[in-house]
Each structure stands twice: as structure tokens, then as C-alpha cells.
N, C-alpha and C positions, 0 to 999 in steps of 0.2 A: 622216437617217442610216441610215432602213433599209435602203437598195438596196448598204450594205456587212456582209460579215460580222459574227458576233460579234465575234470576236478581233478583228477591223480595230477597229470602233468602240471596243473596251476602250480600245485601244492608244492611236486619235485622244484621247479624251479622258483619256488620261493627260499626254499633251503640251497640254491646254487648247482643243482642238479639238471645240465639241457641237454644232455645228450645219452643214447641207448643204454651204452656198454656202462655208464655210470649208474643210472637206474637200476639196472639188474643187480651192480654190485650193493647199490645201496638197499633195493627191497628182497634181496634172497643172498641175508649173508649166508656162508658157506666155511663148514669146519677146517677143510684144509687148505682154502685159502685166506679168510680171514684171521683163524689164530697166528701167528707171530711165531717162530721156531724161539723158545723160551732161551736156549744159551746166546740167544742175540743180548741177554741182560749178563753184565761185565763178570759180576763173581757167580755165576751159575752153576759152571762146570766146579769151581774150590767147592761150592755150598749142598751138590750132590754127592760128591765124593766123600766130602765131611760127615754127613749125614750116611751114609752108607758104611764110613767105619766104623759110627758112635752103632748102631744095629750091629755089626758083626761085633765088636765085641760087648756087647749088653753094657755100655753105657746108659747109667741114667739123665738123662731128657727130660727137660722140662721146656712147655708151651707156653708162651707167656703171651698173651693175647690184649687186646684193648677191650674196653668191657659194652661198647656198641656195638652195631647189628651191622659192623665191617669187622672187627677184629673176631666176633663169638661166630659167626659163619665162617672165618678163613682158618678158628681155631680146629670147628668141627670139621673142615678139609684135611687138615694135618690128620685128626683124629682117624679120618675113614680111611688112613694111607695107612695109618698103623695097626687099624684094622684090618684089611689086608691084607699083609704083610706078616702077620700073626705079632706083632710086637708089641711087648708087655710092659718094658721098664720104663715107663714115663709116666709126668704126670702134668694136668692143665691146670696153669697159676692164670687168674683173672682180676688183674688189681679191685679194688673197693673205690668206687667210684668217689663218696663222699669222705671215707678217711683216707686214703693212697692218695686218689688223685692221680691223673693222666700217666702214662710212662712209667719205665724200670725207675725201681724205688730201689735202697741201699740195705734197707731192710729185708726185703724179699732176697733179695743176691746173698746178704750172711748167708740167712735158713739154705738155701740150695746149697752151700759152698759147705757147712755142717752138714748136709743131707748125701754130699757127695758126687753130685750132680757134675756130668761133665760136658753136655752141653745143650746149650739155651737156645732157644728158637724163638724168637719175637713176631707177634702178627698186628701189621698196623701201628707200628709205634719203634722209639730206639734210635732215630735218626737225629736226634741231638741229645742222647743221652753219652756224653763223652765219659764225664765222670764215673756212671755208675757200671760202662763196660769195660772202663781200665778197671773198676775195681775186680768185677768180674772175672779179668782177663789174667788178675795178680794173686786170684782165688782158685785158678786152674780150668777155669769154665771158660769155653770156648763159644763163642755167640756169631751166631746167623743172624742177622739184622732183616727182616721182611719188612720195608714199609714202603709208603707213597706221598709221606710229607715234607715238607720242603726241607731242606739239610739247612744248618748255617754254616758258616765257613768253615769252622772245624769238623771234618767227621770223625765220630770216633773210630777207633782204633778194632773194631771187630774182625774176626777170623773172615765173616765175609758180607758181605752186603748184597740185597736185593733190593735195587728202589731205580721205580724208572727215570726218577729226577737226577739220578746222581750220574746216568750213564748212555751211552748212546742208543740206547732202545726206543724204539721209535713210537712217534706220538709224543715224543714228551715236548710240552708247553714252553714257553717260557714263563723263567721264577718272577716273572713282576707283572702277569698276565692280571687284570683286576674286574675281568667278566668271570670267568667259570674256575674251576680246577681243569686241571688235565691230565690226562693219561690213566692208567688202572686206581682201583680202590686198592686199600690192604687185603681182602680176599683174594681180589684178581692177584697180583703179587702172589700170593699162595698157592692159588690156580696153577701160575704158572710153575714155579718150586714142583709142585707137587706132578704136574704136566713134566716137567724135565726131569725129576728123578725117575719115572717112567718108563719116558724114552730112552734113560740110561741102561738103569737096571730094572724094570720092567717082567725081562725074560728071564735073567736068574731068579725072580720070586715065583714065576712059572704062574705072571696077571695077567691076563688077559688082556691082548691091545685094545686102546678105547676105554679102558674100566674110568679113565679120572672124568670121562662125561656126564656121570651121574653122579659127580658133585658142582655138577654144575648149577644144581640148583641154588648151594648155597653163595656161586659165584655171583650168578645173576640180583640174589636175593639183597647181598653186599653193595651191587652196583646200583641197583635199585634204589638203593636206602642213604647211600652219601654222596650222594651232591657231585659226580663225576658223568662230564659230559656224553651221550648215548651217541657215539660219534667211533668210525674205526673199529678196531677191535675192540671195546666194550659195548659197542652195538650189538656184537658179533655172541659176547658171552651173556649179555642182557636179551636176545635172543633165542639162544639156545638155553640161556638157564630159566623163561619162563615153560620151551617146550619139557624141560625135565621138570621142575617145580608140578606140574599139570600131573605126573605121572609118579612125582614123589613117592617112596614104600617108606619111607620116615615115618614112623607112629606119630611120633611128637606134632609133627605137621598138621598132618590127616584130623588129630585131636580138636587142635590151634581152630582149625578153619571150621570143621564141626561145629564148635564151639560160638564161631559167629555167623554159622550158616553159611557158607560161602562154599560151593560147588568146585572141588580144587579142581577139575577138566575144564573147567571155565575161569578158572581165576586171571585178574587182570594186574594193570601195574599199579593201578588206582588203589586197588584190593591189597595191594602189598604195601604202597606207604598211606595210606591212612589207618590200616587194619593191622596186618603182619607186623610189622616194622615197628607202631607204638608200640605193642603188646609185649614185644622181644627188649627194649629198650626199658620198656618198668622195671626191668629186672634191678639193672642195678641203678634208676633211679629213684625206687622205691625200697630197694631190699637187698639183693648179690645176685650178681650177673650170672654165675657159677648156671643159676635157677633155669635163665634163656639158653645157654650152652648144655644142660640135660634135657632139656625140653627137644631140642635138635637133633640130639646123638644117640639119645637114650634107644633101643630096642624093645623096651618091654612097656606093652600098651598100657599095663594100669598103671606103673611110673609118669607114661605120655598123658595121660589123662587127668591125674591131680595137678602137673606141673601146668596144663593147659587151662584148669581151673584157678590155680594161682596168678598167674600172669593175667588172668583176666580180670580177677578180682581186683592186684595193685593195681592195674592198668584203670581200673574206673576211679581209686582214692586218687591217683596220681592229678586224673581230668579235675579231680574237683580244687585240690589245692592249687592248680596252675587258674583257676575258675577265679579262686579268693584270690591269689596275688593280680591277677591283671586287674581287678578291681580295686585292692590299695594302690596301683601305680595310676589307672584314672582320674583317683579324687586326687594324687599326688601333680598332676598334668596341670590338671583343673586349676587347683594354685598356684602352679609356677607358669600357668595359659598354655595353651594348645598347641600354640606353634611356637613352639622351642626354637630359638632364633641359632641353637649350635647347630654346626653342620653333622655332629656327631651327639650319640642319647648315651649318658651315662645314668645309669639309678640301680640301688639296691637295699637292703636291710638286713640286719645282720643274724634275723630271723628267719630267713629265706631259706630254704633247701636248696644246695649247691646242686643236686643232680637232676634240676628240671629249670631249671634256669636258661640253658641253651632253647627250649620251647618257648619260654617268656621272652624272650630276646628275640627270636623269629616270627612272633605273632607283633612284637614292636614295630620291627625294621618291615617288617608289612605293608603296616599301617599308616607309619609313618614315611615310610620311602629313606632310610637311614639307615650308616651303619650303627648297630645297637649293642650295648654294651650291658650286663645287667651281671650284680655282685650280690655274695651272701656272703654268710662264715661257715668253715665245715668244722668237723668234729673237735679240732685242732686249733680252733679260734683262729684261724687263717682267714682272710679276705680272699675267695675266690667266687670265681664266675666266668661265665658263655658270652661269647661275641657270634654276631650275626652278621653279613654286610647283606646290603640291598642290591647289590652287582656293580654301585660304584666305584668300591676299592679294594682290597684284596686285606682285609683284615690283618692277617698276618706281616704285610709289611706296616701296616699301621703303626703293629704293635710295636715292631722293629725298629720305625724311629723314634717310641715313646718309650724307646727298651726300660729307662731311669726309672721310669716308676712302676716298672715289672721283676717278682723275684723269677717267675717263670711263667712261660707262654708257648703256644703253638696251634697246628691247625695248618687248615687249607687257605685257600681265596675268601670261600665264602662263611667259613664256619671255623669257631678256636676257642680254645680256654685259657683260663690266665689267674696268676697269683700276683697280690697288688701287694705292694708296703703299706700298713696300715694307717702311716701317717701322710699317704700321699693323695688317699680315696677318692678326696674331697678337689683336689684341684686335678684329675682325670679326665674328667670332659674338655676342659678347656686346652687342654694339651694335646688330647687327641685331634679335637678339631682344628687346632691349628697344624700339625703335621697334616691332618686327610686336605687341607689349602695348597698346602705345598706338594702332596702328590698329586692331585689330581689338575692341578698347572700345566704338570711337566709331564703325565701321560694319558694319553685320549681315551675312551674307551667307549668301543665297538660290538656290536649287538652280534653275534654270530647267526641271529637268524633275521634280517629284514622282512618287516612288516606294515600293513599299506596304515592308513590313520583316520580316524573319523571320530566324531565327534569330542575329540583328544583321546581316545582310547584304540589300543592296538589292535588289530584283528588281521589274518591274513587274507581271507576273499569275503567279498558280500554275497550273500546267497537269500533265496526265498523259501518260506515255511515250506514249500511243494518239491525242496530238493531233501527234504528230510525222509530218507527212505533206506531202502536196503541195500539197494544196488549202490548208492553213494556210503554206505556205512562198511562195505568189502571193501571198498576200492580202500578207505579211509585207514581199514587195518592194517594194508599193508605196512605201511609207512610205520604202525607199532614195534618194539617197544616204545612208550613215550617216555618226556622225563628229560633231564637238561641238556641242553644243544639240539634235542630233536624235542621240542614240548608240542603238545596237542593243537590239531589247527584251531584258531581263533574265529567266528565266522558272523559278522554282520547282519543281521534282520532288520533291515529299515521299518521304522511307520505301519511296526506292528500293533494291532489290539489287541489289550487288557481286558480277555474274556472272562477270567474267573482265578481268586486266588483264596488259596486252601493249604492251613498249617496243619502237618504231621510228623511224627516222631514217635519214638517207640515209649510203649505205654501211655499216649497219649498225653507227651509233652508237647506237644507242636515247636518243637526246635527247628524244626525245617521248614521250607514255604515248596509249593509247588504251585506254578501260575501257569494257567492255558492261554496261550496265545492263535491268534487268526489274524490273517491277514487279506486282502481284497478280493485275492481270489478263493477264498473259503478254507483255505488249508486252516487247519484246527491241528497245534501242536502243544504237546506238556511240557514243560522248563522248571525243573527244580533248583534250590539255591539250597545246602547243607547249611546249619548253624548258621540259619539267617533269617528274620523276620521283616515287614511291611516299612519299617525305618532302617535297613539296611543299607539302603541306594539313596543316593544324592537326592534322585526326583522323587516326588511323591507317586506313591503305587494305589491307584484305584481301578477299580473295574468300569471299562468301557473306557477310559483313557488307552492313546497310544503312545508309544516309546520306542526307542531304539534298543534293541536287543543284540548282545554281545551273548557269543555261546558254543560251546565243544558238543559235538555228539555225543550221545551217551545210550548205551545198553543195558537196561533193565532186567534180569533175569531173578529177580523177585519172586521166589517160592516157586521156583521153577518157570516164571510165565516171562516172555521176552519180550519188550516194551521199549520200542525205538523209542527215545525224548532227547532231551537239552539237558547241558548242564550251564547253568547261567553262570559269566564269568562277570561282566557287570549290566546295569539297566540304567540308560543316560536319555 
């Protein structure tokens, strides 16, 4: 471990990393030995072979994909296979986020099974659709199941399954894990599919070995975006999919980033889930996901460009209505007081938009350190809505022992959706909270990254304004991508001074603050806070007071100019 810095090594063995040969594996993942040989997943070899008949005899194919920014990247992977491939006869079904609603629908399965459709390709979704794949399956459509969500006891009955929960493919989690999700996203799952029909038949379409790496960007972009830990092989393809992302020839991209000025040879992870990843998600929170999945696949620039000006447009109505509801649920707080004495947050209104709900419910369990529940009605007068957990329990099994007053549910550990009996609404919180009593009794749960503690907030080393430099900002990147199981180091400024604090934002809203920090021995550093003003933090912020400063490194490359600063994670 000596041939890396101090800071590097602190940092390695703060993630459980002490020795050489582990460090290298962990800071230079490597393509042929960190990917996984794909037929290690149980129905791979039925699910290329299947796929490889429905092509030779020009069956029609349909895509049937989940309508976030895991399923519409793993769809546009199928897509680029079939672009390659020269293959015409299919077509990409993207349920409607606010009328559909999650998962194969029975209505969608008629139309294909009238359309003549003989077989179904699912991405990110399917893994407790029993019913609607025997229907399927009694309609002549034969279904590939692609997901990564937890199965219930029954699996359906599909020609063939891909999901690393259900089979001995390695990394997979345990089902009642109630810190992170595990194993691949629904893209990776496709990655892989598409990575082993490849290695199959590959050389009969006369592809070029290596062609499925440059979707990797869309792999990466997937892993990035849902909540699965940067750990293993998703380190591996959250790696290599920002070096491809940086190099993308996607129009639709290239637009996207234009669009918010973002340098894609420099783009980060940060750049992808605050930036990318909302943008791609207004589709079908705002309008049809269809919009985000032609924005990715399209080829032709001036299609890339209006759809890049679309998304950007809903993406800002989107910020404002999630703006107005956190504001009704405030003054709703406010009356029933602040500290909600349940261990669990139910609330909603039946005026709500179902498809931005899962935001309102993660800006809750935030806030409040909970897991968050939050309900509306979609087009259908249905009660549904977005769950969030805070890392204490695994939402999904939540759900599972409050199945009664669920018609349908699912999701990962951290993140799910759900349809309620309408007359059950109202006694919801109190049910969940007492089942989240009983789970979290009977199982402990464990931080996969230990971190040291000061002034009750987590940080992993303490450092001086004088270590904020370049040489510690390379060592730092190694250790990127960031993001769950491997999140950003946390870094302690003691008994720093409050030299100067200055709101900016674009158009001069002053939404953001940036405050200059100094400390004894004169170091003078910047520390900005996003969507945060001067009553953000606990303590009172004036100038010339000192405080203890919590903070990630952060690179500035603003209109071109590079600007080592902070990014303030809290000021106590």
C-alpha cells in the first residue's frame, strides 16, 4: 500500500481495503476480468438461443421496458443490438407511467397477441408479473423476463428469466438486505443478455468483437441512476460506462449536455444524477417516456435537438410543481407538528401527480430520516404512489408484511411503488409503522462503509483548508465512480472561519450560497451549498464566526475555468 498516497490509503482502508493486490483491483477495474462471463446467469444460454430463432425467422419482437432512466437505457441497448444486427421487425412498448403504471399490463399483451407478436422481451420489470405472462404465454408470446427486482414466491412461468436475484450469479445480496439493493440494475441485466448473445452469435452477424462496449454508456448511465451499490462488477461497468459516456457519438446526448453546458470529456457522476438522469425521467413524469428513449437512440441531430429542448423544458414545470407540493406537505407537518411521533411518513392528496411523487417522498425520508410514503390518484382514480426508505429498512419487505392493504407493489430496498385500497388510505401509516417495529427488532442493520464521527455528523477523515489541492484531488479520483457503497469521502474542517458569504444562481436568483472559508494558517478556501440559503444549517452562519465544516471535494470547470472548492455537506 505504499506506492499510494497517505490520503489514498486512509480512504482505501476506510472502505475495508488493506492490502496491495485489493487496491489495484479496486482502483483499476479491468474489462476482462471484472465482467462476469454472462451464461454464469441460469436461463442465458435458453434466452440467446430464443432470441436468435425469433431473428432468423423474422418474428415479431417487442421491447417492453420500465419507463425510468434504468429500463429506457437497457431498452436503447436492445435497440443498438438490433441495429447491428440489421433487424427490422420489432418494436419498443414503454408503459405510461401515470395511466399503465409500473409492470406488463394485460392490455398491452391483448394488442401484441392481435399484432401477432411472438416474442416479448422485458427490461427492468416482469418479475412478479405471473398473471399477465401466463396470459401471454396462452396467447403464443413467448417472454424473456430481464430484471433485477426482488421475485415473490411464485415466479412466473416465462420461456426464460434473467435476474441475478433469482439465480446463482454472483454478487447477488441477500432478499431481506435493508441497507442498499444488490447486484446489477435492469440495464446491466441487458448489458449482460446483450454481452452473451454476442459471445454467442456475434461471429455469424460477422460484429465485430467488443462492439457491446459502447453501450456501455447506457449501462453505466442505468447504474448511475438506481440506487445499486458501486461495488464488484457494477463498479466495473459504472467505470467503463463514464469512460464511454465522455466519448458518446449519441446525437441525443451530445444535445442533452449542450443544452446544460456541461463538457461531455469532463462529465462527472454528479453531472449525471442531478443533471442527466432528472432530465431523462420528466419524460414520463411529465409527458411519455417514449420522448427520453428517442432522445438516446435517435440518429438524426435535429430530432436530438428539439427532443433535448423538450426534456428540458418539462424537466423545469416538473421542479416547480414538486416546489408547490413540498410546500402543501409543510403547512400539513406544521399542524400535525414536526416530529411525527410514527416511525413511518404516510401523506398524500388526491390531486397529486402520481409520476413525481417518488421525488417528494425522497426529499421527505431526507429530511426527516424515515421511511416515506407519499400517495395521489392517477388517471384511473386509483390511489397510487412512491416509497422511499432512509436505509433503515428495505421498503419492499415493508410492503410485504402490510401486503392487506396493498392491490399492487414493488421496488427495490430503497426505492418502490404501490397501489392502496382506497378505503384503507387512512389507517396506512399506522400499519406500516408497526410492521417497520417488528422488522427492525429482528434484523440489525449495518453501514457497508464505516465512518469516524464528530460533532454527531459522519465524515471519514479530518483534514486542513491547506490539504485542498490538486495533488489530493488525483489521488481522490481514483477511487471514482462515486455513488452507493462507494459514496464520496466526507472530510472534517475544524474551527474554520466565516470569511465571506455570497448567494448565486442563475439569473440571479441567489438559490445557492457560496461561503469563503480560512483557517489559522491563512489557507482561504470556497465551499458552496446548492438549493440552500443562510438558514439552512442548524447554526447561525455570519461572517467572521467560526464553525465546523463538513465537505467533499469538488471541481469547478465553469465556462471552461477549473476551480478547486468544497462542496458543503453540512456546517455544525
Amino acid at each position: 500500500m505504499q506506492k499510494y498516497g497517505e490520503l489514498l490509503r486512509e480512504l482505501l482502508e476506510k472502505r475495508g481495503i488493506t492490502d496491495e493486490n485489493q487496491a489495484e483491483i479496486f482502483l483499476n477495474p479491468d474489462y476482462r476480468r471484472d465482467f462476469h462471463d454472462p451464461f454464469l446467469m441460469r436461463d442465458m444460454e435458453k434466452a440467446c438461443v430464443r432470441l436468435y430463432e425469433a431473428i432468423d425467422n423474422e418474428e415479431k419482437i417487442v421491447i417492453y421496458a420500465d419507463y425510468d432512466c434504468d429500463g429506457i437505457p437497457g431498452a436503447v441497448i436492445l435497440n443498438d443490438l438490433f441495429k447491428l444486427i440489421n433487424y427490422k421487425n420489432y418494436e419498443v412498448y414503454i408503459p405510461q407511467r401515470n395511466s399503465e403504471g409500473y409492470g406488463l399490463n394485460l392490455e398491452a399483451i391483448k394488442q401484441f397477441a392481435d399484432s401477432n407478436v411472438k416474442l416479448l422481451i422485458t427490461i427492468d420489470l416482469g418479475i412478479t408479473a405471473v398473471a399477465e405472462i401466463a396470459q401471454a404465454e396462452v396467447d403464443g408470446i413467448d417472454v424473456i423476463i430481464t430484471d433485477h427486482h426482488l421475485p415473490q414466491p411464485e415466479l412466473p412461468k416465462a420461456y426464460a428469466i434473467l435476474n441475478p436475484k433469482v439465480d446463482g450469479y454472483p454478487e447477488k445480496m441477500p432478499a431481506r438486505t435493508t441497507v442498499q439493493s444488490g447486484g446489477l440494475c435492469g440495464a446491466g441485466v441487458m448489458f449482460k443478455f446483450v454481452q452473451g448473445f454476442l459471445k454467442k452469435y456475434g461471429e455469424f452477424y460477422k460484429i465485430r468483437n467488443g462492439a457491446e462496449k459502447w453501450m456501455l454508456d447506457m449501462a453505466g448511465l442505468a447504474t448511475l441512476s438506481d440506487m445499486v451499490p458501486l461495488t464488484g462488477e457494477n463498479r466495473a461497468i459504472a467505470y467503463y460506462g463514464m469512460k464511454v459516456f465522455k466519448k458518446s457519438p449519441r446525437p441525443g446526448l451530445q444535445k442533452l449536455l449542450a443544452k446544460m453546458n456541461i463538457d461531455q470529456k469532463h462529465i462527472s457522476e454528479d453531472d449525471i444524477g442531478f443533471m442527466v438522469t432528472p432530465r431523462l425521467n420528466a419524460a414520463s413524469r411529465m409527458d411519455d417516456p417514449m420522448r427520453a428513449f428517442e432522445l438516446l437512440a435517435t440518429d438524426d441531430e435535429g430530432e436530438a435537438g428539439v427532443l433535448a429542448d423538450h426534456l428540458s423544458k418539462i424537466n423545469d414545470e416538473r421542479k416547480n410543481i414538486v416546489k408547490g407540493i413540498m410546500r402543501e406537505i409543510n403547512i400539513k407537518f406544521e399542524k400535525r407538528g414536526k416530529n411525527n411521533d410514527k416511525e413511518v411518513i404516510v401523506i398524500g392528496n388526491p390531486n397529486w401527480r402520481v409520476g413525481i411523487l417518488g421525488l417528494v417522498a425522497g426529499k421527505i425520508s431526507d429530511e426527516y430520516n424515515k421511511p416515506v410514503f407519499v400517495w395521489g390518484k392517477d388517471e384511473n382514480d386509483c390511489i397510487k404512489g412512491s416509497c422511499r426508505s432512509d436505509g433503515s429498512v428495505s421498503v419492499v419487505e415493508l410492503m410485504t408484511e402490510t401486503r392487506e392493504f396493498f392491490l399492487d407493489f414493488g421496488g427495490h430496498e430503497l426505492a418502490g411503488g404501490f397501489t392502496v385500497h382506497n378505503d384503507k388510505i387512512h389507517f396506512l401509516e399506522e400499519a406500516l409503522s408497526v410492521n417497520f417495529r417488528k422488522i427492525t427488532t429482528t434484523a440489525s442493520s449495518t453501514s457497508p462503509l464505516t465512518r469516524g464521527r464528530g460533532e454527531g455528523v459522519s465524515f471519514d477523515l479530518k483534514l486542513s483548508l491547506s490539504d485542498i489541492n490538486m495533488k489530493n484531488w488525483r489521488e481522490l479520483e481514483k477511487l471514482s465512480p462515486f455513488g452507493l457503497g462507494n459514496p464520496k469521502p466526507v472530510f472534517l474542517f475544524s474551527d474554520v472561519k466565516i470569511e465571506n458569504i455570497k448567494k448565486f444562481g442563475k439569473n440571479g436568483s441567489g438559490e445557492h450560497l457560496e461561503i469563503t472559508f480560512s483557517d489559522s494558517g491563512k489557507a482561504r478556501v470556497k465551499a458552496v451549498s446548492f438549493f440552500s440559503g443562510i438558514d439552512s444549517f442548524k447554526n447561525k452562519l455570519e461572517q467572521g464566526l467560526n464553525a465546523n465544516l463538513l465537505a467533499t471535494f469538488d471541481l469547478s470547470r465553469f465556462r471552461g475555468r477549473e476551480e478547486l472548492r468544497l462542496r458543503i455537506e453540512d456546517i455544525v
